[in-house]
C-alpha positions as CSV (number, residue, x, y, z in Angstrom):
1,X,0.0,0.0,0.0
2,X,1.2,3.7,-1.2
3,X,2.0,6.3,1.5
4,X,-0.9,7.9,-1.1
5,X,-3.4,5.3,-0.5
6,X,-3.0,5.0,3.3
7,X,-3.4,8.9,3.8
8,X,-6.8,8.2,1.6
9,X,-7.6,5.0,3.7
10,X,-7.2,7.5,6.8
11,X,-8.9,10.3,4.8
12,X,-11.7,8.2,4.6
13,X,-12.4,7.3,8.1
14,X,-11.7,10.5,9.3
15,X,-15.3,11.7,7.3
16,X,-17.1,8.8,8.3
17,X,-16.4,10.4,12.0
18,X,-14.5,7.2,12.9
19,X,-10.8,9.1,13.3
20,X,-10.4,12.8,14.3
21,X,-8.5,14.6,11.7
22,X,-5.3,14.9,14.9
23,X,-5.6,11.3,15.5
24,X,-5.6,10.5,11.6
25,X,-2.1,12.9,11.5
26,X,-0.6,11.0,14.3
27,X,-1.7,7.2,12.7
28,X,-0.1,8.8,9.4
29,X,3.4,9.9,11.0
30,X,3.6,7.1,13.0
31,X,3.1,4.6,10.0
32,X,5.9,6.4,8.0
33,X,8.3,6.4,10.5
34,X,7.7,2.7,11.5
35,X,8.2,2.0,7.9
36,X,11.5,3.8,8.1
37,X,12.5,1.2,11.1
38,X,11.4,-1.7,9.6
39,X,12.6,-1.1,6.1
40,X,16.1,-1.5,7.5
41,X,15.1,-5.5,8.3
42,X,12.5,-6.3,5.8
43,X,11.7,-5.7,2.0
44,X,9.7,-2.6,1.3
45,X,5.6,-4.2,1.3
46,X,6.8,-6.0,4.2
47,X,7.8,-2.6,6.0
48,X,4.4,-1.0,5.4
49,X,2.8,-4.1,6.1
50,X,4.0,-4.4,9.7
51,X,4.0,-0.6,10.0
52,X,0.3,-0.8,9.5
53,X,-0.4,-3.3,12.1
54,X,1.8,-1.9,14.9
55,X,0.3,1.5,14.3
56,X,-3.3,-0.4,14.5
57,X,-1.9,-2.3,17.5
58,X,-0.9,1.5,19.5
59,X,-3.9,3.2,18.3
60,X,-6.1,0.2,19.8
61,X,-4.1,0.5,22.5
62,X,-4.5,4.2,23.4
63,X,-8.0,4.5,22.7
64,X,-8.9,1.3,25.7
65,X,-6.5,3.4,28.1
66,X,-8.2,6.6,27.5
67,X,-11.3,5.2,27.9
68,X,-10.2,3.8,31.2
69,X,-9.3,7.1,32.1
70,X,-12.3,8.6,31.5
71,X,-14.4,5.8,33.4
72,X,-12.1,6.8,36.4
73,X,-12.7,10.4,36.1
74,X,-16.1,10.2,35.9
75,X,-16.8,7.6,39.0
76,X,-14.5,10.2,41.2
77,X,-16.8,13.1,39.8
78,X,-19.9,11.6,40.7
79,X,-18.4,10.4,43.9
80,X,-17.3,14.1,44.9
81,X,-21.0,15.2,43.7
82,X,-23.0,13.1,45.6
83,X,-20.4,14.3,49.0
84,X,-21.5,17.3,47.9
85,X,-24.9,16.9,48.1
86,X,-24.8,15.1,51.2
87,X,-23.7,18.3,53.4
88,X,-26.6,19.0,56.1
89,X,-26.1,22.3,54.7
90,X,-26.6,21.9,51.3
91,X,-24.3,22.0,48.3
92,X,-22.4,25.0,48.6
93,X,-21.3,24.4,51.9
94,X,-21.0,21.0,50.7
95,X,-18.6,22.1,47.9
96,X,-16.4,24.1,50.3
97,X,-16.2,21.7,52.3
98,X,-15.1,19.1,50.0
99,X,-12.1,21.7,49.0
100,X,-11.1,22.5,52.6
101,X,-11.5,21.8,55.8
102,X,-15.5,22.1,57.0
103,X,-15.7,25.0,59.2
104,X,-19.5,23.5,60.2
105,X,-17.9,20.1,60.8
106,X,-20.9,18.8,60.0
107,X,-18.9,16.8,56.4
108,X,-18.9,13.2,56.8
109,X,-16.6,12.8,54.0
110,X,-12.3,14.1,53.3
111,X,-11.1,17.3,51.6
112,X,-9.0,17.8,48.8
113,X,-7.1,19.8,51.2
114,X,-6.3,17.0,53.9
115,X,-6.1,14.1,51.0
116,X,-3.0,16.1,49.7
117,X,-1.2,16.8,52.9
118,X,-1.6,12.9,53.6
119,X,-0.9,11.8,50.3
120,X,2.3,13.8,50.2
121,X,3.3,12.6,53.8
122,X,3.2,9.1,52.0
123,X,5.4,9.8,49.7
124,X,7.9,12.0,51.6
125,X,7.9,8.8,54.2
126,X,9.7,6.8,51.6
127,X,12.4,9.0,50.8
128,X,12.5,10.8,54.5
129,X,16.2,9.3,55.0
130,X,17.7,10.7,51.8
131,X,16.1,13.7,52.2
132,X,17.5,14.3,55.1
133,X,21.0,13.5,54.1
134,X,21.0,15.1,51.2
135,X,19.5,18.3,52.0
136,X,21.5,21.6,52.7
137,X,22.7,22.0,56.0
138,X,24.7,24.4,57.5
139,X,22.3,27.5,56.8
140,X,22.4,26.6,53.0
141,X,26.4,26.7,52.6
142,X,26.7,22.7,52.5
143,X,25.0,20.2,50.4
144,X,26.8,16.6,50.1
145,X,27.0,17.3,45.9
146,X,29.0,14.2,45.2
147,X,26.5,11.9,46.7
148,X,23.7,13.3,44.9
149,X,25.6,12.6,41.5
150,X,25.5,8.8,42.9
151,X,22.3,9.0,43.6
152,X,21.8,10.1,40.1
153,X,24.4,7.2,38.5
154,X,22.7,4.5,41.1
155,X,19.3,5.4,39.4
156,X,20.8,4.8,35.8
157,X,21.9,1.2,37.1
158,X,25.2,2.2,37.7
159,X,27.3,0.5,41.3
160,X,28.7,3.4,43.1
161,X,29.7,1.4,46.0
162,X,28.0,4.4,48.1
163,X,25.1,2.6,50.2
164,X,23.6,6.0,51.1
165,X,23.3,6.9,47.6
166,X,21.6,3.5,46.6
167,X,19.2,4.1,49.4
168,X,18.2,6.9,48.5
169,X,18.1,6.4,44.9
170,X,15.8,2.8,45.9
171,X,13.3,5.3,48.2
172,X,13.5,7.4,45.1
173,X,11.7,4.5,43.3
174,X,9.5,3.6,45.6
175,X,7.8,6.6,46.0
176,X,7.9,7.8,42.1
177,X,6.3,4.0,41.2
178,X,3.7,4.8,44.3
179,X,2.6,8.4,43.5
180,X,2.6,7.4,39.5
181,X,0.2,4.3,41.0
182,X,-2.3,6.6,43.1
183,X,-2.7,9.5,40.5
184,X,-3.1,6.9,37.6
185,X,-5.6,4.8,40.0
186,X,-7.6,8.2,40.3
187,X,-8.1,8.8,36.7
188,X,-4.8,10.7,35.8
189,X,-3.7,10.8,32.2
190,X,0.3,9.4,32.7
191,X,1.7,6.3,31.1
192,X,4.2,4.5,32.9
193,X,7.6,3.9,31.4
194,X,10.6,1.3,32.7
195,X,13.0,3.4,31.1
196,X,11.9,6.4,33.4
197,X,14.3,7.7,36.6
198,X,14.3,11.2,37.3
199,X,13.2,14.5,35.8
200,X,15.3,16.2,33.8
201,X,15.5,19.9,33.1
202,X,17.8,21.9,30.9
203,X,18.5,25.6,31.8
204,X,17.9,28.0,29.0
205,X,21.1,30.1,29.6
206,X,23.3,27.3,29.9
207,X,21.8,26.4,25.9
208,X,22.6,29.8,25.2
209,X,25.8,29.8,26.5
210,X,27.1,27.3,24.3
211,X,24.8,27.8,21.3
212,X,22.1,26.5,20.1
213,X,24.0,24.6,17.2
214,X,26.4,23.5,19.6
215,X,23.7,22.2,21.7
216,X,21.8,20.2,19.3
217,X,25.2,18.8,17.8
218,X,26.1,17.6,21.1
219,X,22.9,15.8,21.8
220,X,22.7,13.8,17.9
221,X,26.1,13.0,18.9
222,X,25.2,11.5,22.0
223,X,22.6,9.5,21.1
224,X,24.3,8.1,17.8
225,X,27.1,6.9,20.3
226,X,24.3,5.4,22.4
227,X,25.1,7.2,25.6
228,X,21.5,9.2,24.9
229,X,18.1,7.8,24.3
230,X,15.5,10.0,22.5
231,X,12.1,8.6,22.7
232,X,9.9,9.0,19.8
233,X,6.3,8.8,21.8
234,X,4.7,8.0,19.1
235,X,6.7,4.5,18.0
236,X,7.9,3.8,21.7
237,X,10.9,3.7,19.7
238,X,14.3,5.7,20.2
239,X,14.4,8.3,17.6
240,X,16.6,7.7,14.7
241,X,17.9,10.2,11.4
242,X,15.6,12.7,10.8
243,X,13.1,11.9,13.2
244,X,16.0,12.4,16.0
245,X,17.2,15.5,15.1
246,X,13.2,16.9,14.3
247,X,12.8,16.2,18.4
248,X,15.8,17.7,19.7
249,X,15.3,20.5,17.4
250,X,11.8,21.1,18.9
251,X,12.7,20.6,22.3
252,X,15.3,23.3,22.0
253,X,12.7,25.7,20.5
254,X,10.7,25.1,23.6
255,X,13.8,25.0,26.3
256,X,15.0,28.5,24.4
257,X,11.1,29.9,24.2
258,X,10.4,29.3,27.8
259,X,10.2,32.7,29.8
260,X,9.5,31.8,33.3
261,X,8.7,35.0,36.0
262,X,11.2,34.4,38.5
263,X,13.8,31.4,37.3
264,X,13.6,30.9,33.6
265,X,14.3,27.0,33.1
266,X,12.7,24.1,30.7
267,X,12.0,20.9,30.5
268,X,13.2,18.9,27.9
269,X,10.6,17.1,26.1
270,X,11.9,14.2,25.5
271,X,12.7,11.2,27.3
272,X,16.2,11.0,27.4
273,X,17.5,8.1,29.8
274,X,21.0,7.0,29.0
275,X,21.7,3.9,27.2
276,X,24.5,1.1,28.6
277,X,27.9,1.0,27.3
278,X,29.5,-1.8,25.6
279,X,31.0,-2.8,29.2
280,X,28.0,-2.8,30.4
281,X,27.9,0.1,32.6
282,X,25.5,3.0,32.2
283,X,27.3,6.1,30.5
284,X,25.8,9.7,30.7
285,X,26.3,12.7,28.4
286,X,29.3,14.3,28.9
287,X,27.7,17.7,28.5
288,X,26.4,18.9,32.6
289,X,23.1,19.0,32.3
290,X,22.5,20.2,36.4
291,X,20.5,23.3,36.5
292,X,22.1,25.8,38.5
293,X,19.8,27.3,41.9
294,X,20.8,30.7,41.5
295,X,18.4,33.6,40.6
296,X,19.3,35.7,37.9
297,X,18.6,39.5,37.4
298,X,17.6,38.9,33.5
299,X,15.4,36.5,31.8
300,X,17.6,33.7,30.8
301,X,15.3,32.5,28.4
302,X,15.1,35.8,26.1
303,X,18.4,37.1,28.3
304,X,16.9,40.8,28.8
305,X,16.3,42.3,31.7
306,X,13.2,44.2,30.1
307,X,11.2,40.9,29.3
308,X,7.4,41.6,30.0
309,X,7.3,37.8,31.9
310,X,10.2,39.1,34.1
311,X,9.7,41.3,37.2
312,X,11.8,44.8,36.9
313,X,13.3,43.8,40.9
314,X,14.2,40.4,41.8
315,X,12.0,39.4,45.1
């Protein structure tokens, strides 16, 4: 089947109110860039062939999880509804009281308010150790830097031979794979990855400081060498030729457009965990990718100090 025929095939569906015209896009680019893959393996027909079904396979997929979702978010909706209407009071004091703590204390059911403060001491629990040694001390001037970065390698399956770090970094773990369980469990839109550790955020001056070009190279770089991974969301896949440097190319237009009130940094928007090494050890960029704390006087993102988004004093 011609790329031609398939955009008609999806053309097709998308007037008989079958596929949304986004969703039609998405099946389209995901199709032609599983083609690309497979082509490398298998003969042309047998490319598109498997392309097609894989793409059927995600689609399928995605559409049973969001329905999920949206079964989830409205059994919690009619639950908070019905608490609502149960207040003595009636259903505005019902509502406030389902946001905060009920002044009447006449609410037979929990508050947003309280769920988060105990939900958050859950998760706090598991990592209260690491926290704790990890944290500044000494009014702010020292912070144990070199164990953090083995928390960070011990979370990319690297053996530091530091038992505090692989504490931490196991607590770390436990509580990302526990919150990640409650808010899907509650109806939240987030899909689970094994290749997922810790955020990662790039600082806009830091891309300016080197330049954007320099930047970008660096990245391709890394992941040709296999020390980066660049998801492509919409294969599952890590992001190969063109399609690699399309994604880090976009995620530098975002990192560089962001233009944050008070501290001007990114995230980088795609998953980038870092492949093992032929000795099988795990190798990061050699780029620094740590964000620095410190405020600055100018947006970093646009680097002026007369940016709209940035306050004329620093609070």
């Amino acid at each position: 089947m011609k790329d031609l025929d398939i955009k008609k095939c999806l053309d097709g569906r998308v007037e008989a109110g079958l596929l949304s015209r986004e969703a039609a896009e998405k099946a389209l680019r995901t199709i032609r860039d599983l083609e690309q893959r497979y082509a490398e393996t298998m003969s042309q027909d047998a490319a598109i062939s498997a392309a097609i079904a894989e793409t059927a396979r995600i689609m399928k997929a995605e559409a049973m999880r969001q329905k999920t979702i949206t079964a989830k978010q409205i059994l919690a909706s009619t639950r908070a509804l019905e608490d609502q209407a149960s207040h003595p009071d009636g259903v505005v004091a019902g509502g406030m009281a389902k946001l905060a703590r009920d002044m009447r204390g006449k609410a037979t059911y929990s508050n947003v308010e309280a769920r988060q403060e105990v939900v958050l001491g859950q998760i706090m629990r598991r990592m209260a150790d690491g926290l704790n040694s990890y944290r500044s001390k000494a009014a702010g001037m020292v912070q144990n830097a070199a164990g953090m970065r083995n928390v960070i390698r011990e979370l990319h399956g690297t053996s530091t031979n530091d038992a505090e770090a692989a504490s931490f970094a196991k607590s770390w773990r436990e509580a990302s794979e526990f919150a990640a369980d409650r808010y899907i469990g509650a109806g939240g839109d987030l899909v689970k990855r094994d290749d997922w550790r810790h955020p990662q955020v790039t600082d806009a001056r830091r891309v300016r400081q080197i330049g954007r070009e320099a930047w970008t190279e660096h990245l391709i770089q890394a992941a040709e060498r296999g020390d980066l991974q660049v998801i492509d969301f919409d294969t599952g896949a890590p992001a190969t030729g063109l399609k690699l440097a399309t994604i880090i190319k976009t995620a530098g237009d975002n990192i560089l457009s962001s233009c944050h009130p008070r501290r001007a940094r990114a995230v980088l928007t795609v998953d980038t965990t870092s492949a093992a090494s032929s000795n099988g050890r795990t190798r990061t960029p050699s780029w620094p990718t740590t964000t620095s704390s410190a405020r600055a006087t100018t947006c970093s993102a646009c680097w002026s100090g007369t940016c709209r988004a940035w306050p004329a004093t620093s609070p």
